[in-house]
BAGUGU-499723 format. One record per residue: residue number from 1; residue in three letters; chain; x, y, z of N, C-alpha, C in turn. Coordinates in nm, 3 decimals, always signed. Example, Ala and Ser with C-alpha at 12.3 -4.5 7.8 and 13.67 -1.06 7.14 Angstrom:
<rs>
{r 1; Ala; A; {+1.319; -0.569; +0.780}; {+1.230; -0.450; +0.780}; {+1.320; -0.330; +0.780}}
{r 2; Ser; A; {+1.285; -0.225; +0.708}; {+1.367; -0.106; +0.714}; {+1.290; +0.003; +0.787}}
</rs>
This chain:
<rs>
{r 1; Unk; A; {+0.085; -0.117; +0.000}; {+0.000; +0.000; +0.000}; {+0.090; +0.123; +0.000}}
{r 2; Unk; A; {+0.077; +0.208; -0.108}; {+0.136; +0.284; -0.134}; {+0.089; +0.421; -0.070}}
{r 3; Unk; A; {-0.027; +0.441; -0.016}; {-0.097; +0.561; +0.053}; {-0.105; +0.547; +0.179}}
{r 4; Unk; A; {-0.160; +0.659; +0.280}; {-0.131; +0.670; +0.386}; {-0.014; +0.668; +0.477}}
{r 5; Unk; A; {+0.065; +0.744; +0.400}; {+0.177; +0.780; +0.420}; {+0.267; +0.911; +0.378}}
{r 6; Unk; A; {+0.320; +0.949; +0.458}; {+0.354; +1.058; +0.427}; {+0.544; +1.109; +0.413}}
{r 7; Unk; A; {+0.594; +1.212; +0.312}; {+0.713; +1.252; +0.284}; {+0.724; +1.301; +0.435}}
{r 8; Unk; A; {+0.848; +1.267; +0.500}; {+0.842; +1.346; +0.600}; {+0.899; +1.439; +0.610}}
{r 9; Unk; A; {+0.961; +1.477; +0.489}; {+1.007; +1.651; +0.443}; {+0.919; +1.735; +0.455}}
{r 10; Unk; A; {+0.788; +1.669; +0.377}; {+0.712; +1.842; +0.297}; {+0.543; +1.796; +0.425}}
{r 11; Unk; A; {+0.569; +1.669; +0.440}; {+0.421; +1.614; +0.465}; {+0.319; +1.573; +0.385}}
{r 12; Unk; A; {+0.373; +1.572; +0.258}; {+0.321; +1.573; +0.123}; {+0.245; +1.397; +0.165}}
{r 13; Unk; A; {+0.081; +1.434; +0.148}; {+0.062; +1.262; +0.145}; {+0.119; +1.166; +0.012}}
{r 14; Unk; A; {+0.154; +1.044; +0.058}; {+0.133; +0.983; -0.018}; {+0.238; +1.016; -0.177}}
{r 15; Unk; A; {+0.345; +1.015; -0.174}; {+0.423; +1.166; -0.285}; {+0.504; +1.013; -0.374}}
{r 16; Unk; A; {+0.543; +1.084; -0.496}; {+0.573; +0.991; -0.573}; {+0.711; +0.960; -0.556}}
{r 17; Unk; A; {+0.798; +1.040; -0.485}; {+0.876; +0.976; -0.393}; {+0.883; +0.894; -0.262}}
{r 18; Unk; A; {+0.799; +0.901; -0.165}; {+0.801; +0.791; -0.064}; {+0.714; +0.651; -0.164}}
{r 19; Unk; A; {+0.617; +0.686; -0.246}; {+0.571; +0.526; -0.352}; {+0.745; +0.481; -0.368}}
{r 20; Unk; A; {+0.804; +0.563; -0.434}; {+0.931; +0.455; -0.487}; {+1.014; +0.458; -0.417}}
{r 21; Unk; A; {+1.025; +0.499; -0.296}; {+1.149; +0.403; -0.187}; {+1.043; +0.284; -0.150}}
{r 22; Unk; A; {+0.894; +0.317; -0.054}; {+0.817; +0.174; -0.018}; {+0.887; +0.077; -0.165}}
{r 23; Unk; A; {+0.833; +0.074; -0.271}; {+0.833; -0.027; -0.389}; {+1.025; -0.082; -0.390}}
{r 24; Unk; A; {+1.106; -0.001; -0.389}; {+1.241; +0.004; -0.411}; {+1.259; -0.102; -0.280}}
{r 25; Unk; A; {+1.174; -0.062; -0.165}; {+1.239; -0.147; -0.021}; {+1.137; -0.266; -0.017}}
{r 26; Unk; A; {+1.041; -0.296; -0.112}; {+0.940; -0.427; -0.127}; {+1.068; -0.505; -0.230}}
{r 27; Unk; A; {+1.134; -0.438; -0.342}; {+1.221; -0.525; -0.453}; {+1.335; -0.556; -0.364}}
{r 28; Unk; A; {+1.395; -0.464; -0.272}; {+1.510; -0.549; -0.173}; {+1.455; -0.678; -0.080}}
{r 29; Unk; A; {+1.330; -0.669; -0.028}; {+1.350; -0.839; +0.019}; {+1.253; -0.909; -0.049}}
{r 30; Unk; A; {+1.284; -0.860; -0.165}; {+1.312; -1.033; -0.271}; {+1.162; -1.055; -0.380}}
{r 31; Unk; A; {+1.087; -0.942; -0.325}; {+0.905; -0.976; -0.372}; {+0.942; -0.924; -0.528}}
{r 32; Unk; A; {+0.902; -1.033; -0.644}; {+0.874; -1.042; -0.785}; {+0.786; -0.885; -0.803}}
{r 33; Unk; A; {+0.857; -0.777; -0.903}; {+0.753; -0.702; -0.963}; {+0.650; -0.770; -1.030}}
{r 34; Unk; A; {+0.648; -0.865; -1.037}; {+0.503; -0.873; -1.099}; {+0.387; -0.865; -1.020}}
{r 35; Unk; A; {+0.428; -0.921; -0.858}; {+0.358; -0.902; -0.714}; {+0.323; -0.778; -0.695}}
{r 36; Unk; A; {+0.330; -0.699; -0.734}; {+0.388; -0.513; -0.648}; {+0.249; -0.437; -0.766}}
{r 37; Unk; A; {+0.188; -0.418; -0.694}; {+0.089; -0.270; -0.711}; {+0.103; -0.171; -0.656}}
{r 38; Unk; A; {+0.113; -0.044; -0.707}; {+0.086; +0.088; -0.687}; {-0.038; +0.128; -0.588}}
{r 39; Unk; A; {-0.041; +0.151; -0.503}; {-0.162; +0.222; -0.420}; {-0.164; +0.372; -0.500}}
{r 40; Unk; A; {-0.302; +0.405; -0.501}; {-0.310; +0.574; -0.532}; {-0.372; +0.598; -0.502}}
{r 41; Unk; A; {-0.394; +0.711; -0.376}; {-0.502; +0.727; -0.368}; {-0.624; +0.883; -0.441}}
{r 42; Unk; A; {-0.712; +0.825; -0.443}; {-0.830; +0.966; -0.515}; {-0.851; +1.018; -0.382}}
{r 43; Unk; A; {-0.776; +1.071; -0.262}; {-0.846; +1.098; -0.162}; {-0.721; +1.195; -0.078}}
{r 44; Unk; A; {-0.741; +1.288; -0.014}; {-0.651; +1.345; +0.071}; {-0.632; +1.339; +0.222}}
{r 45; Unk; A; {-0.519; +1.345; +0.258}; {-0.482; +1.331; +0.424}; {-0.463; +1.456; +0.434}}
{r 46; Unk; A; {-0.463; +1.499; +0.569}; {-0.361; +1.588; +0.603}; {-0.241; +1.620; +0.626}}
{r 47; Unk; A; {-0.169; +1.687; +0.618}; {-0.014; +1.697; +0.645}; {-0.003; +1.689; +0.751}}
{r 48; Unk; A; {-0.096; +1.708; +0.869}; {-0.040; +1.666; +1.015}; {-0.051; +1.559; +1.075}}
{r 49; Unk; A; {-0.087; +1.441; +0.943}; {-0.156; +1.300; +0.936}; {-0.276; +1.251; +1.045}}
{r 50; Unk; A; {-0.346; +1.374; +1.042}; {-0.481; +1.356; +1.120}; {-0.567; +1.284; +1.058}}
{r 51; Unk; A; {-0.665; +1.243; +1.181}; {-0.749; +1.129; +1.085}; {-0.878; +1.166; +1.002}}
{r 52; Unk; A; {-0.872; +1.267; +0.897}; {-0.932; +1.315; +0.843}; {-0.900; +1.248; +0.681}}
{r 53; Unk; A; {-1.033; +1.251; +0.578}; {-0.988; +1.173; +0.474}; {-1.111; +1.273; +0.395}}
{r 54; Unk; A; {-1.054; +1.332; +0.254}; {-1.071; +1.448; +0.168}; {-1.148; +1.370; +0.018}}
{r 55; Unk; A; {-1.215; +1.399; -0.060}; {-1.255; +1.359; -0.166}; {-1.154; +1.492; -0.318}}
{r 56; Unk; A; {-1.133; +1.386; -0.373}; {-1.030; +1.465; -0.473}; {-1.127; +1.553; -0.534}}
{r 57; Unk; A; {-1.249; +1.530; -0.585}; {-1.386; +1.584; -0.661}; {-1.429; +1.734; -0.610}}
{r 58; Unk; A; {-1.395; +1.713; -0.456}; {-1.428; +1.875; -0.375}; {-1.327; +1.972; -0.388}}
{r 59; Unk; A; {-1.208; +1.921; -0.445}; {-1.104; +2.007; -0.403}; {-1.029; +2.025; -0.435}}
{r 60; Unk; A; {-1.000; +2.000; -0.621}; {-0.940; +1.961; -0.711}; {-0.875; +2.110; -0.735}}
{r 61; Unk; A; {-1.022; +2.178; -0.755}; {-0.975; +2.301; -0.813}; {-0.957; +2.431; -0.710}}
{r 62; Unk; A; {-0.895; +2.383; -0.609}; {-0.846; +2.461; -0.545}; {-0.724; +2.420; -0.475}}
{r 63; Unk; A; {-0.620; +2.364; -0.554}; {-0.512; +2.285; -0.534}; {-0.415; +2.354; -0.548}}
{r 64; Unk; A; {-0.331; +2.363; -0.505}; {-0.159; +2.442; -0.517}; {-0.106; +2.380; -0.628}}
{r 65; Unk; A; {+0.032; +2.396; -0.628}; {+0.127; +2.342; -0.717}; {+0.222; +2.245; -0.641}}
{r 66; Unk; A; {+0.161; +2.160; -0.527}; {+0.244; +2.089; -0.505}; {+0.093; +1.987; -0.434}}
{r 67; Unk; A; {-0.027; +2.031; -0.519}; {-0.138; +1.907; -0.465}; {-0.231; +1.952; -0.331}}
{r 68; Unk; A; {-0.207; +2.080; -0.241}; {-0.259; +2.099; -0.141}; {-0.319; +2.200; -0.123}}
{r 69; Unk; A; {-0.403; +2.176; -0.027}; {-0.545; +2.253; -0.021}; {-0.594; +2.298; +0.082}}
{r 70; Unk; A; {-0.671; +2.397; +0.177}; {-0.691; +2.443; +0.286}; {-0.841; +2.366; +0.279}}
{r 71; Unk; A; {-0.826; +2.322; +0.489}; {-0.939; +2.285; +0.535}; {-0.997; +2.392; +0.600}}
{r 72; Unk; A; {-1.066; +2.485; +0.543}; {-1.084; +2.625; +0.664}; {-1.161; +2.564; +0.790}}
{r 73; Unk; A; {-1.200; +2.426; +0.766}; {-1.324; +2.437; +0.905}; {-1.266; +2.378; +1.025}}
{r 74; Unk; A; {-1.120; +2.294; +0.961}; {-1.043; +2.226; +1.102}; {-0.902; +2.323; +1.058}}
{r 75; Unk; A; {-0.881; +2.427; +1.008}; {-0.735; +2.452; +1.001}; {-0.640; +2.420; +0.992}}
{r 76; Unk; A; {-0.655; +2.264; +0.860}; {-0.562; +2.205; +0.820}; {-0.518; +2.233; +0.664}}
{r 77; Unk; A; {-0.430; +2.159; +0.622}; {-0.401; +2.198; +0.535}; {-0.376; +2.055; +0.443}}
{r 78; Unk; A; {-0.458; +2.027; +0.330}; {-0.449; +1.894; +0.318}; {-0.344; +1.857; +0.186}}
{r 79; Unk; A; {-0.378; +1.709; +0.171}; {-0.282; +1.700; +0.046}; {-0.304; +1.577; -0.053}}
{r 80; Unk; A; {-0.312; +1.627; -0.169}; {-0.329; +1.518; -0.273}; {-0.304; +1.471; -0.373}}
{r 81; Unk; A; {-0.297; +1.374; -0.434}; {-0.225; +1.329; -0.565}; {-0.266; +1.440; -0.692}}
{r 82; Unk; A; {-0.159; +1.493; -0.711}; {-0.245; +1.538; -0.852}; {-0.268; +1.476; -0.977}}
{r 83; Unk; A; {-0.352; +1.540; -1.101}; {-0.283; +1.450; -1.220}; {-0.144; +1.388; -1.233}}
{r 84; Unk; A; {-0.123; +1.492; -1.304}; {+0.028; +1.497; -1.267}; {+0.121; +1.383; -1.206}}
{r 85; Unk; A; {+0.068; +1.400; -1.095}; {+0.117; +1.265; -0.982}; {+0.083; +1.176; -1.016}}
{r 86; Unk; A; {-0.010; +1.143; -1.067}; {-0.112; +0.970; -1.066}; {-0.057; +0.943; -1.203}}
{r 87; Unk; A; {-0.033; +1.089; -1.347}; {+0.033; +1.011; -1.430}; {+0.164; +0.928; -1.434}}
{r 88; Unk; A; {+0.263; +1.032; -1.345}; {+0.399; +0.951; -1.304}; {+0.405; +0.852; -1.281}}
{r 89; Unk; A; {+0.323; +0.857; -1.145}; {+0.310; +0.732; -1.091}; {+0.281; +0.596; -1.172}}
{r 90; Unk; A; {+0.175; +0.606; -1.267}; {+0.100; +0.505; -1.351}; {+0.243; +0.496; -1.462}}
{r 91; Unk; A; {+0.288; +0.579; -1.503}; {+0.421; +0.578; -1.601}; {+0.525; +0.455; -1.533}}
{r 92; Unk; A; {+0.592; +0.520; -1.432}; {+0.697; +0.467; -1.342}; {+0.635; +0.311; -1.354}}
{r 93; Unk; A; {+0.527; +0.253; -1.310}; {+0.465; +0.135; -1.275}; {+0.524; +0.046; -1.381}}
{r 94; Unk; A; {+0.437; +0.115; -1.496}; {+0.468; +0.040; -1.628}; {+0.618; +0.047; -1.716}}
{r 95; Unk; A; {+0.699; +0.132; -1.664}; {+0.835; +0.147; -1.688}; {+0.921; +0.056; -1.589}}
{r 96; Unk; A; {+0.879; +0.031; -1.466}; {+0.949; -0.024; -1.425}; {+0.882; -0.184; -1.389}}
{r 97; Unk; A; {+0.807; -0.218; -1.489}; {+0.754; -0.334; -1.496}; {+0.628; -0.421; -1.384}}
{r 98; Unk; A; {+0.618; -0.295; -1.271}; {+0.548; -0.375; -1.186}; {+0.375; -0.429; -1.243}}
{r 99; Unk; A; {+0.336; -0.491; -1.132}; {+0.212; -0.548; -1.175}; {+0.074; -0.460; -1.224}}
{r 100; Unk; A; {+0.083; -0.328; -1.103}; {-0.001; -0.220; -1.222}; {-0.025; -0.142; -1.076}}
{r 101; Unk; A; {-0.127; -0.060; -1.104}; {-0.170; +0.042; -1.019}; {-0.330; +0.019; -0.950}}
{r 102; Unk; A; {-0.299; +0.061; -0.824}; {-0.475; +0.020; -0.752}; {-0.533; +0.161; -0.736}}
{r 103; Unk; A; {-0.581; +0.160; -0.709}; {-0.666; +0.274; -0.642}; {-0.779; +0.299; -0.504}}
{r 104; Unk; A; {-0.771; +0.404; -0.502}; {-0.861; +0.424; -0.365}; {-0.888; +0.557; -0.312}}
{r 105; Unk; A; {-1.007; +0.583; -0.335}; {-1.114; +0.486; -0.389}; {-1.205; +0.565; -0.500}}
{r 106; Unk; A; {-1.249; +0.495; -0.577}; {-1.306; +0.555; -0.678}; {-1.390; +0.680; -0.695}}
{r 107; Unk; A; {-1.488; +0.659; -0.605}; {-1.586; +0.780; -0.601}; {-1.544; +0.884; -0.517}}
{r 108; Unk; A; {-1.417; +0.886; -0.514}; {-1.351; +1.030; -0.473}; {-1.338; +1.135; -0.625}}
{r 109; Unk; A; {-1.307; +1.068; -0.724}; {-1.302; +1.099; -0.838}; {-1.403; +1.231; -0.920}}
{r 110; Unk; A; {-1.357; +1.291; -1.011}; {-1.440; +1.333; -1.047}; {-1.477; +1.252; -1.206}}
{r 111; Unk; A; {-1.609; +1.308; -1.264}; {-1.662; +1.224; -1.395}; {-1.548; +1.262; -1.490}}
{r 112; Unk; A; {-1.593; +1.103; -1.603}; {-1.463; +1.112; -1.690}; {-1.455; +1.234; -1.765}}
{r 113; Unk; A; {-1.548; +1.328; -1.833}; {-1.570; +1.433; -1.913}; {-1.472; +1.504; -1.862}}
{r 114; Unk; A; {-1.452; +1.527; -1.689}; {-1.357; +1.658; -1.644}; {-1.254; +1.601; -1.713}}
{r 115; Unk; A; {-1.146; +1.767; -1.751}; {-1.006; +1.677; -1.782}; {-0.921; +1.642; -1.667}}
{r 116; Unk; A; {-0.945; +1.705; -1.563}; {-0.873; +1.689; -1.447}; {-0.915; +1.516; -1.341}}
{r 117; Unk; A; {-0.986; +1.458; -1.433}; {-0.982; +1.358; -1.377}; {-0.883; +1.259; -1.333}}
{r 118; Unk; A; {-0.869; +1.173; -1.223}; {-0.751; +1.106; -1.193}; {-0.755; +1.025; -1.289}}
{r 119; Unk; A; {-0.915; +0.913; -1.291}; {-0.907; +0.814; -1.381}; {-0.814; +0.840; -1.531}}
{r 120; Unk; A; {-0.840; +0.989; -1.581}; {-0.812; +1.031; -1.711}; {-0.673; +1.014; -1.685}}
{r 121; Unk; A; {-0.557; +1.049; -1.597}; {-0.418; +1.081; -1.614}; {-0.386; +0.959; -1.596}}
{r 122; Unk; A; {-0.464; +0.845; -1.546}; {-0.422; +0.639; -1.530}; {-0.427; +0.586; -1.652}}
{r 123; Unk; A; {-0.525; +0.663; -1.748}; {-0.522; +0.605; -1.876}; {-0.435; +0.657; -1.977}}
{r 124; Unk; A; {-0.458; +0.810; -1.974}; {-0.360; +0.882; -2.060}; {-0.213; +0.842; -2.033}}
{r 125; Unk; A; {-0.153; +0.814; -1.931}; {-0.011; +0.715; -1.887}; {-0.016; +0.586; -1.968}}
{r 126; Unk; A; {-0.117; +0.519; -1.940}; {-0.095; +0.359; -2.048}; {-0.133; +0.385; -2.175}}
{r 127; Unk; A; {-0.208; +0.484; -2.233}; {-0.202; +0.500; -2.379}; {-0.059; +0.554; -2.417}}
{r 128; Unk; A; {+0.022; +0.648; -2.359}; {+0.127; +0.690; -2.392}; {+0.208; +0.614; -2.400}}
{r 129; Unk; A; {+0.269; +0.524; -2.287}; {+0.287; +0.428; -2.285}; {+0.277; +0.326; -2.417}}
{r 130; Unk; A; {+0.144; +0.232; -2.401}; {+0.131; +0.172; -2.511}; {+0.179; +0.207; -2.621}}
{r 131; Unk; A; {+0.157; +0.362; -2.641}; {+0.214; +0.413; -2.798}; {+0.352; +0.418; -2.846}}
{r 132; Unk; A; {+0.389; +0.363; -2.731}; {+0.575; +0.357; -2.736}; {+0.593; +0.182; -2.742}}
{r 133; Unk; A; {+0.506; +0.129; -2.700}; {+0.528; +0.022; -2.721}; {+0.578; -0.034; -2.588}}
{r 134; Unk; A; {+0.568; +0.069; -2.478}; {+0.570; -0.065; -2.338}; {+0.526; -0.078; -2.306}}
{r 135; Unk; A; {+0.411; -0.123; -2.356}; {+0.304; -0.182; -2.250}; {+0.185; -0.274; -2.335}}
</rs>
């Protein structure tokens, strides 16, 4: 599980750097990429890893440039995958051969029409992908 977890630099949930040390420290004792899924989540934590859990759909468009977003009603400050992120992420997967990407959880999402959809940047990664021929 690649989510619920946090950079402990920025507090960044869930960041496409702590995914690839977890995955990097699952391939040191010994587990087959073909075993290894991607967690992603459609959903935000907080940076002070309170037990609060965000829908990507509410809060998309009021996102920074590094995925994060103000809770005005608890005075947190939350954090979430962006496109962006979920495309890397879905890239990296299939570049580095693992078994694929999960998610969690769907109806955090917004509909496929938005372009800012997560689903959209999981697919637009394996079409690109595919079009190169790895995948």
């Amino acid at each position: 599980m690649c989510y619920d977890v946090w950079d402990e630099g920025t507090g960044i949930h869930s960041s496409f750097e702590i995914t690839r040390a977890i995955i990097k420290g699952m391939l040191k004792l010994d587990y087959k990429r073909e075993q290894l899924d991607v967690g992603i989540p459609f959903y935000a934590r907080p940076t002070t890893e309170e037990a609060f859990w965000y829908d990507y759909k509410e809060y998309y468009d009021k996102l920074d440039e590094n995925g994060c977003a103000p809770d005005e009603a608890h005075g947190l400050i939350v954090s979430f995958n962006t496109p962006e992120v979920v495309y890397e992420k879905t890239e990296w997967t299939i570049k580095t051969g693992l078994g694929g990407v999960m998610i969690w959880h769907y109806a955090c999402d917004l509909p496929a029409d938005n372009d800012a959809s997560l689903f959209n940047a999981v697919a637009k990664a394996k079409a690109d992908m595919a079009s190169r021929g790895l995948c």
